[in-house]
Structure formats: C-alpha cells, structure tokens
C-alpha positions in Angstrom: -38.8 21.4 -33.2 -35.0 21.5 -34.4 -32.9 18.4 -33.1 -29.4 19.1 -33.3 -27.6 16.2 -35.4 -24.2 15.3 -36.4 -21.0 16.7 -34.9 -22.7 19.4 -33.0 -25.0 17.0 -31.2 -21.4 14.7 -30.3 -20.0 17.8 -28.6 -23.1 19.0 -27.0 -23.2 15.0 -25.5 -19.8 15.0 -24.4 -19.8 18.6 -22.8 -22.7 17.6 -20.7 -21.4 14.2 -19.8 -18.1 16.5 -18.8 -20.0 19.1 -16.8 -22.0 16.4 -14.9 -18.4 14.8 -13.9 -16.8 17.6 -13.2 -20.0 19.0 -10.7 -19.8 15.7 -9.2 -16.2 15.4 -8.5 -17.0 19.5 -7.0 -19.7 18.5 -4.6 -17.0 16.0 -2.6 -15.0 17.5 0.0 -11.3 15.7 -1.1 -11.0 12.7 1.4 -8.8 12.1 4.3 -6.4 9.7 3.5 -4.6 6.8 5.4 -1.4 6.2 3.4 -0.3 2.2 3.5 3.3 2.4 1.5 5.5 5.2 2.7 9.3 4.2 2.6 11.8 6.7 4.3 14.9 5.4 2.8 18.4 5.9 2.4 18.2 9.3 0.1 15.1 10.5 1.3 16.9 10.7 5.1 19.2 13.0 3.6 17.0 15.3 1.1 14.2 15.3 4.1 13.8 15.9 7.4 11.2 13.8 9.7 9.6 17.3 10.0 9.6 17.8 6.3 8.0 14.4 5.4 5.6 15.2 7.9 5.0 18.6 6.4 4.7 16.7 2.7 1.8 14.4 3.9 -0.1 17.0 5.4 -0.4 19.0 2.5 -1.4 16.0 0.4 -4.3 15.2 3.1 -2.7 12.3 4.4 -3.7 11.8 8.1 -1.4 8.5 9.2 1.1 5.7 7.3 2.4 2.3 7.0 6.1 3.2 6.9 9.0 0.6 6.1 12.3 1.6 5.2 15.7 0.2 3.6 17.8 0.2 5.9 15.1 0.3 9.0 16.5 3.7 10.2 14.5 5.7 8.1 11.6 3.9 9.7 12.8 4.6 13.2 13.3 8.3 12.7 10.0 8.7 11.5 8.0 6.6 14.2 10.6 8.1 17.2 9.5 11.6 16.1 5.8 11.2 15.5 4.1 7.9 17.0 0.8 9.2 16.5 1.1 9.6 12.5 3.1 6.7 11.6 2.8 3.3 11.9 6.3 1.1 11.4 6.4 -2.2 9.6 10.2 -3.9 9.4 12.1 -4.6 6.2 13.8 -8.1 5.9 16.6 -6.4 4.2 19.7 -6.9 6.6 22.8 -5.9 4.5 21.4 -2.7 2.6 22.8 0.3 4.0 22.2 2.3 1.0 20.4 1.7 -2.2 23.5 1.0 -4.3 23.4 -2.6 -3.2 19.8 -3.1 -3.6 19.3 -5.5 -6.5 21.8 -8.0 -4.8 20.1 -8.0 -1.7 16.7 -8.4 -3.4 17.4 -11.5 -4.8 19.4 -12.8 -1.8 17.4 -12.0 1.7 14.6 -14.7 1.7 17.1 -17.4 1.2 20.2 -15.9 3.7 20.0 -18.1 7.1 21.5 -14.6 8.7 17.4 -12.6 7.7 15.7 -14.7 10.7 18.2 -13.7 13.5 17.7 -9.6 12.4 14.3 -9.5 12.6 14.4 -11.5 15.5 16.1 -8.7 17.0 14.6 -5.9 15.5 11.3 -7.2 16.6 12.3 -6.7 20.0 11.7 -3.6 19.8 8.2 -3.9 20.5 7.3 -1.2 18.5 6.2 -3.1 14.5 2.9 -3.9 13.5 4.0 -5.9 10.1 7.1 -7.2 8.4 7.8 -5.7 4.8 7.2 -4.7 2.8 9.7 -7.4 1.6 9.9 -8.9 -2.3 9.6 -12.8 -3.6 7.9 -14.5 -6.2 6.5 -17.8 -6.5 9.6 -19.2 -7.9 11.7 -18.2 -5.5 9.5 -18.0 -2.2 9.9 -21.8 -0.8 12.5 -21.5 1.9 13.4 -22.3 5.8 13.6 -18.2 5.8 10.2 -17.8 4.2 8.7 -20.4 6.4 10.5 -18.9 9.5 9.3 -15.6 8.7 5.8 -16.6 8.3 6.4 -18.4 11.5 7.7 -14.9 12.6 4.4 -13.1 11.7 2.1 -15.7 13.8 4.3 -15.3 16.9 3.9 -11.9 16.6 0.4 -11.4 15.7 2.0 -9.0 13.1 1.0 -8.1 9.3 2.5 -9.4 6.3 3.1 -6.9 3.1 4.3 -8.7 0.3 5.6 -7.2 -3.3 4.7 -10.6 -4.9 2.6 -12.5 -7.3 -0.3 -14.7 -6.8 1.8 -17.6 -6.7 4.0 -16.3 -4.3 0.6 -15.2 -2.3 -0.6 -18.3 -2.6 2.4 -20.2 -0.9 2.4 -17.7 1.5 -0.7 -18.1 3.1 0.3 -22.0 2.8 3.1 -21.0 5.3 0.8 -18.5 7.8 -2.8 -19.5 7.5 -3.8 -17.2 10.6 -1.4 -14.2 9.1 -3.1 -11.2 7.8 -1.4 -10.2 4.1 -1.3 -6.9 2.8 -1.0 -7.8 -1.0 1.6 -4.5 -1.8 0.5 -2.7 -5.0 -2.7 -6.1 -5.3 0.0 -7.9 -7.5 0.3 -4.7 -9.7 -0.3 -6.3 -13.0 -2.2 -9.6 -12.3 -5.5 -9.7 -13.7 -8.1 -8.5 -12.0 -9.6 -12.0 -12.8 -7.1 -13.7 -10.5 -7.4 -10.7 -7.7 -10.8 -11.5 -7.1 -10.5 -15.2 -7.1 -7.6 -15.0 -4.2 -9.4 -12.3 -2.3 -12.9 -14.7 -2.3 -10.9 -17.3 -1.0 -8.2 -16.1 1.4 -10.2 -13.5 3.6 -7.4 -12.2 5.4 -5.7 -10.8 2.2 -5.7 -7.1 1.7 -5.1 -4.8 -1.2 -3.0 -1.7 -1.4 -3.2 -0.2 -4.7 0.1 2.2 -5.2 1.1 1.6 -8.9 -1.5 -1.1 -9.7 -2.8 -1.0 -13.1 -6.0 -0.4 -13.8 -6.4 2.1 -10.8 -3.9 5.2 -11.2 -4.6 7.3 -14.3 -8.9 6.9 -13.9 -10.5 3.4 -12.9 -10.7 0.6 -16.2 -14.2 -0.9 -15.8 -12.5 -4.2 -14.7 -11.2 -2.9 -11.6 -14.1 -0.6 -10.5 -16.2 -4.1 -10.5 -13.7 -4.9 -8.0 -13.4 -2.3 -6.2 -17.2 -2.3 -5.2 -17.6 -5.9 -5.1 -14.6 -6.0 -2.3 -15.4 -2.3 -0.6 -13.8 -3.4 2.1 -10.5 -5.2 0.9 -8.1 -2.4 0.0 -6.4 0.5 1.2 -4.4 3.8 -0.5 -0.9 4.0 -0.8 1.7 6.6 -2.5 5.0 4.1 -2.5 7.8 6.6 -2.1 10.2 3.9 -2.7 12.7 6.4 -3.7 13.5 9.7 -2.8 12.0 11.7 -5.7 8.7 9.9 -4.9 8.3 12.4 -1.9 8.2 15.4 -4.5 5.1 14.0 -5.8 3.2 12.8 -3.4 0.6 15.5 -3.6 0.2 14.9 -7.4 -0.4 11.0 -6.4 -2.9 12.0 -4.0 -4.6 14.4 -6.1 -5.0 11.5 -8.7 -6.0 9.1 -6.5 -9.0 11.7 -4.8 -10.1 12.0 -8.5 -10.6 8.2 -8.7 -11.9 7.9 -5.7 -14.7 11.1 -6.4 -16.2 8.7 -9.0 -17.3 5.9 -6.9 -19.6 5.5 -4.2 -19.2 7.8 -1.4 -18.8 5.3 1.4 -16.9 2.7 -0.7 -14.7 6.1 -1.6 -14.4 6.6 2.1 -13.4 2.7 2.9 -10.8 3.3 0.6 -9.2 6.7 1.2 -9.0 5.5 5.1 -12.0 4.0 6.9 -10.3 0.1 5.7 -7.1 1.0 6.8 -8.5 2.6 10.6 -10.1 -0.5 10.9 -7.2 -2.9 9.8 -4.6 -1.4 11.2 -5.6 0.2 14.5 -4.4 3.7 16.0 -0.6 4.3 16.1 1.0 3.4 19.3 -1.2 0.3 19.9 0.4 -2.5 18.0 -2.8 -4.0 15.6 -2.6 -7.9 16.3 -4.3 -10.9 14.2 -7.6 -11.4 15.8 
C-alpha cells in the first residue's frame, strides 16, 4: 500500500479538515438572533428610517433588540414604532444632542449632579427595562451619581449595561448588589482569565460580546473554554454605535453565525437568543430583578 507523504499528505489533511468544517457549518440552519447593543443615534435618525432599521435587522435574522440611543430620541422612535421588536434601555447622557459633543460628555455625566434628576424623569416613562448603556472606569466610577444610579436601578428593578472594566464592574456591583449587569462588549479586552473569575463570583453579571476580542473574527481557544463553561452567561450584540455600523450589520451577523456553527448546538442557541429570551423577557413587559 502507497501512503502519501510530505506536502501532498499536508494538503490532503488540511482539505479534509476544511470539508468537514465547512459540511458542518452547512448542516445548521443560520440562528435566530436576539441583538443586545443596537444604538439609534443622532446620524443614523437621519440616514434611516424606523422602518428601514427594522428592514436592516430582518434581513440579518435578527428577531428583537436592546436599543439605547444618544440623545434617547432615537430610542423612542424605534420602541413607539415597533414595541414588539425592541426593547429600550436609557442613556445617562443628558447634554448630547448630537455626536459632536460626545467625548466631553463622556468623561463628564457620571460626576454631573444634573444625570440623577434626567433619568429620574425619563424613567417616568414607564416604558425602560435598563439604564445604558452608559461608560466609566474604575478610576473614575466612585461618585454620589454612580451610587444614585445604582440606587436608580434597584428602585426600578431595571438592568444595568456598563462599557467598563472589571474594576469598574467590580465597584459597581459594590453599589447594587441585587442589580442585574449586562457587562457591554464582557470588558472587550480583559482577559478571559479575569472574565471567568468575576462571572463565578457575581451571578447576576452578564456578557454581551459585540467587539470583544477573542470572539469576532473565529473563537481563540481561550474564550470558547468560556463560552461553554458559562453557556448561559452571554448574549449577541452588533453595537451600531455609529451610523455606518447599520450598513454592516448583516456582515456582523453573518460572522457571528459562523462562530456560533462551531460550538455546541444548544450552547449556539443560548447564545444567538435563548439567554437573552430568558433574561430579558418579551417586549412590552418591562423584565424586573427577580
């Protein structure tokens, strides 16, 4: 018998480890996905329609959305048209009216004695599930406004989504031990050492995984280990943060149902939407702590 050697043998390897992958990835239907980061901001409310928005996530598969917006209108437009599809969180961020003040107000909102009093009135509205997704670091988290908001967030029985670090997580569920945190983007580059240690010891901290590294362009080894050790700790997200994002959000969805077509089928399906369902409830019904 001939055994094929050298070169010939590498290729012959590879092409069969590529068919197998590919036949796999074939046999799954693409997933239904429940989309945790979806900003309608100032931009996109001018470049897109609510019907056009909606018309983007359907063709990307996306069945229902976490929306926040800068300023809050975008979020409003959205929810007013279609309740059923999109689920409204409210942004801190009282002064931005349009993105050309952004980076001032960034580093400014958690400390401004005015941020307490807005979402105090927004929340009247009866209509958020969360408040965020808002941004602060460790260094900078420790104020009356951060401790009123967290105080916000209990009242409320509403959800938490921080752009932070794991200090800043840390602190936070310091200030709101009964909130529920959705950890925006899981910290994006913390180690995936230091992800797993928070989410083993704060179990109301969740993961969405919209520009995280180690997830988008194919799974590192690291973070599938995390994945299916924590099946049921994170959600999708696209993060159209600005307006160009909405062009691509069936490229980010067609990426993220590759990812997802190499793991398990139900930790796949946790993912994709079956975490999110469960966390966040059915639009219209506001999802409290329990």
């Amino acid at each position: 018998m001939a055994f094929i050697t050298g070169p010939a043998a590498v290729f012959k390897s590879i092409s069969v480890a590529a068919l197998l992958s590919a036949c796999v990835a074939i046999a799954r239907e693409p997933l239904l996905l429940f989309d945790a980061h979806v900003h309608f901001s100032a931009g996109a409310t001018s470049a897109y329609t609510p019907e056009a928005a909606l018309k983007i996530l359907d063709n990307a598969g996306i069945g229902t959305a976490i929306v926040s917006s800068t300023p809050n209108d975008g979020t409003l437009l959205l929810h007013a048209a279609y309740p059923q599809r999109f689920i409204p969180f409210v942004r801190p961020y009282r002064k931005t009216r349009d993105l050309s003040s952004w980076g001032e107000e960034r580093h400014s909102w958690y400390k401004d004695p005015d941020t307490l009093p807005f979402l105090e009135k927004e929340l009247a509205r009866g209509i958020y599930h969360g408040i965020g997704e808002f941004h602060v670091d460790g260094h900078e988290i420790d104020t009356p406004v951060m401790r009123g908001l967290a105080a916000l967030a209990i009242k409320h029985g509403l959800w938490l989504m921080a752009h932070s670090d794991a200090s800043a997580i840390e602190q936070l569920v310091g200030f709101a031990p009964g909130a529920r945190i959705l950890w925006a983007h899981t910290g994006m580059v913390e180690p995936a050492a230091k992800v797993a240690e928070l989410l083993e010891r704060y179990p109301r901290l969740y993961g969405e995984l919209s520009y995280r590294s180690g997830v988008g362009n194919g799974l590192s080894e690291e973070w599938r280990a995390l994945l299916l050790r924590f099946p049921d700790r994170f959600v999708y997200g696209s993060d159209t943060w600005i307006p160009s994002r909405w062009s691509q959000v069936d490229n980010l969805t067609r990426e993220a149902q590759d990812w997802l077509a190499t793991l398990p089928p139900e930790v796949a399906q946790g993912i994709a939407y079956r975490n999110a369902q469960r966390l966040f409830g059915p639009p219209g019904s506001v999802a409290r702590v329990q």
